[in-house]
N, C-alpha and C positions, 0 to 999 in steps of 0.2 A: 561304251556307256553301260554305266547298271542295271540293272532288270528292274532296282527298285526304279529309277527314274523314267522306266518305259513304262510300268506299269502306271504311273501316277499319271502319264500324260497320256494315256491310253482309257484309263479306267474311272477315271479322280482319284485315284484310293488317297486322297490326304490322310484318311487313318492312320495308312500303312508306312507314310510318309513323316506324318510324327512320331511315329511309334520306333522309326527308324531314327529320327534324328535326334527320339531322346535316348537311344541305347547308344548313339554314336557320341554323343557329350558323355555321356555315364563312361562307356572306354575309356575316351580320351582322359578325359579326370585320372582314374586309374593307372592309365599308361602314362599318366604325367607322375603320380604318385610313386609308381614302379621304378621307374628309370631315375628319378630322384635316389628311393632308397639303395639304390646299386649303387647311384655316382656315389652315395655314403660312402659305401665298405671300399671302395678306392680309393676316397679320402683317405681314410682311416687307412690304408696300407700305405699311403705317400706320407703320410702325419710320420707312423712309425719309421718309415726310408728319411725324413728330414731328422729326425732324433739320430738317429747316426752319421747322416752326413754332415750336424751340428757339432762334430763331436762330444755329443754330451753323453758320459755317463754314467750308466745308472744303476746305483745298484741297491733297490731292491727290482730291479728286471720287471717294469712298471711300463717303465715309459717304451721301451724299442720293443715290449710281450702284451701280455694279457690287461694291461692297463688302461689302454688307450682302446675303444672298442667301439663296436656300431649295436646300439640297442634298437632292435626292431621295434615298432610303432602297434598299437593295437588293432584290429581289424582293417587292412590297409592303410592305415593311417601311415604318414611319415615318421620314418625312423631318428634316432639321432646318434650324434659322435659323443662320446662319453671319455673324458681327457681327466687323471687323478689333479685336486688340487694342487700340488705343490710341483705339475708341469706346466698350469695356466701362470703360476708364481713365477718359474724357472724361464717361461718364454717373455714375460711382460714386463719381469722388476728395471728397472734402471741400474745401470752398470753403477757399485759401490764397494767400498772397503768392508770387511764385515773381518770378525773374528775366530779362528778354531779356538776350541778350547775343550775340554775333559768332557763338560757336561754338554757339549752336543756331538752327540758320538759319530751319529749318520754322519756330520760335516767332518767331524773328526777322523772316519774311515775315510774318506773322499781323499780328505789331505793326506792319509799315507801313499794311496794309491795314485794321485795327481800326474800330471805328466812332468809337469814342471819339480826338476829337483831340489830349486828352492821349498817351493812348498811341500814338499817330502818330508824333507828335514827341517822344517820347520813344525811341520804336525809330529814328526818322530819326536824334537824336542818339548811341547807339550803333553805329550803321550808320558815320555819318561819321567814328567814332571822337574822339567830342566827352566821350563818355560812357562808362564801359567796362559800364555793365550799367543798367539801368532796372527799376527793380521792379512787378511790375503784381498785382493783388489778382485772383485768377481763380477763378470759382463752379462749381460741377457742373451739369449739363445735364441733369437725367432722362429722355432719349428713350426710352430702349426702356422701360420700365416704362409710357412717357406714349402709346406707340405699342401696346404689350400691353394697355392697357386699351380704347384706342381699340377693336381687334380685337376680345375678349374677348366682347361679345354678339352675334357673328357666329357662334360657334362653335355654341352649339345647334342653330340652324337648318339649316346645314349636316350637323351629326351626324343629325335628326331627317330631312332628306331623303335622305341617304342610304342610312341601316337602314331608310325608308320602302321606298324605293326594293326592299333586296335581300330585305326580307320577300315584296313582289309579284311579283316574280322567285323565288322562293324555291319561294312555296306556287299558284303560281297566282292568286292574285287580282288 
């Protein structure tokens, strides 16, 4: 048993007994906050591990690098996952026909490099202006849903060690 609980039942100290169990909430809070923002930055590295196992690529080196990121939160405050717009696009759209063509070059680089040799050479023939636009069929990508789940039973144990943690610090034990 704790010292604080022998001393309360020994002395009354309820003082010392509040005083304990509001530094023992104010912990836990924290160690809840803590182990929150670490399951972030795991997120955030299973996010970026689903961006390659979706094969998706990318290139401005955004999505699977420095793109996808964990911004820390203010004065322990909770952090968050920071994903560039046009990877919430990439995971969310609905699979549709869309077009390369000249004036969109990112899409138009994409289609040289493609895996598919259809669509190689179909960007190569807009490219050389053989073609003025190539139609290509393009599907959604679910990463971060596929990298959140990834994450997702990481989080207990995390939370469980860390209110572990500021209860022992807390009460003495």
């Amino acid at each position: 048993m704790s010292k604080h609980y022998l001393n309360v039942a020994k002395t009354g100290g309820y003082k010392e007994l509040g005083d304990t169990l509001s530094k023992l909430v104010d912990n836990i809070l924290k160690a809840a906050n803590a182990g929150t923002n670490k399951w972030l930055q795991l997120a955030v590295r299973d996010i970026r591990t689903a961006v390659t196992t979706a094969g998706i690529q990318d290139f401005t080196g955004n999505l699977s690098g420095p793109g996808i990121k964990y911004v820390k939160g203010t004065k322990g405050d909770i952090g968050e996952v920071v994903i560039p717009s046009y990877g919430v696009k990439l995971d969310s759209m609905k699979n549709h026909w869309t077009n390369i063509k000249t004036s969109r070059s990112k899409f138009l680089r994409w289609g040289l490099q493609a895996q598919k040799n259809s669509v190689r050479m179909g960007a190569r023939k807009v490219e050389m202006g053989i073609e003025p636009a190539y139609g290509v069929y393009v599907k959604k990508k679910p990463f971060i849903i596929n990298g959140v789940t990834n994450a997702l039973p990481k989080l207990k144990p995390l939370l469980v060690e860390e209110i572990n943690r500021a209860i022992s610090a807390s009460i003495g034990a």
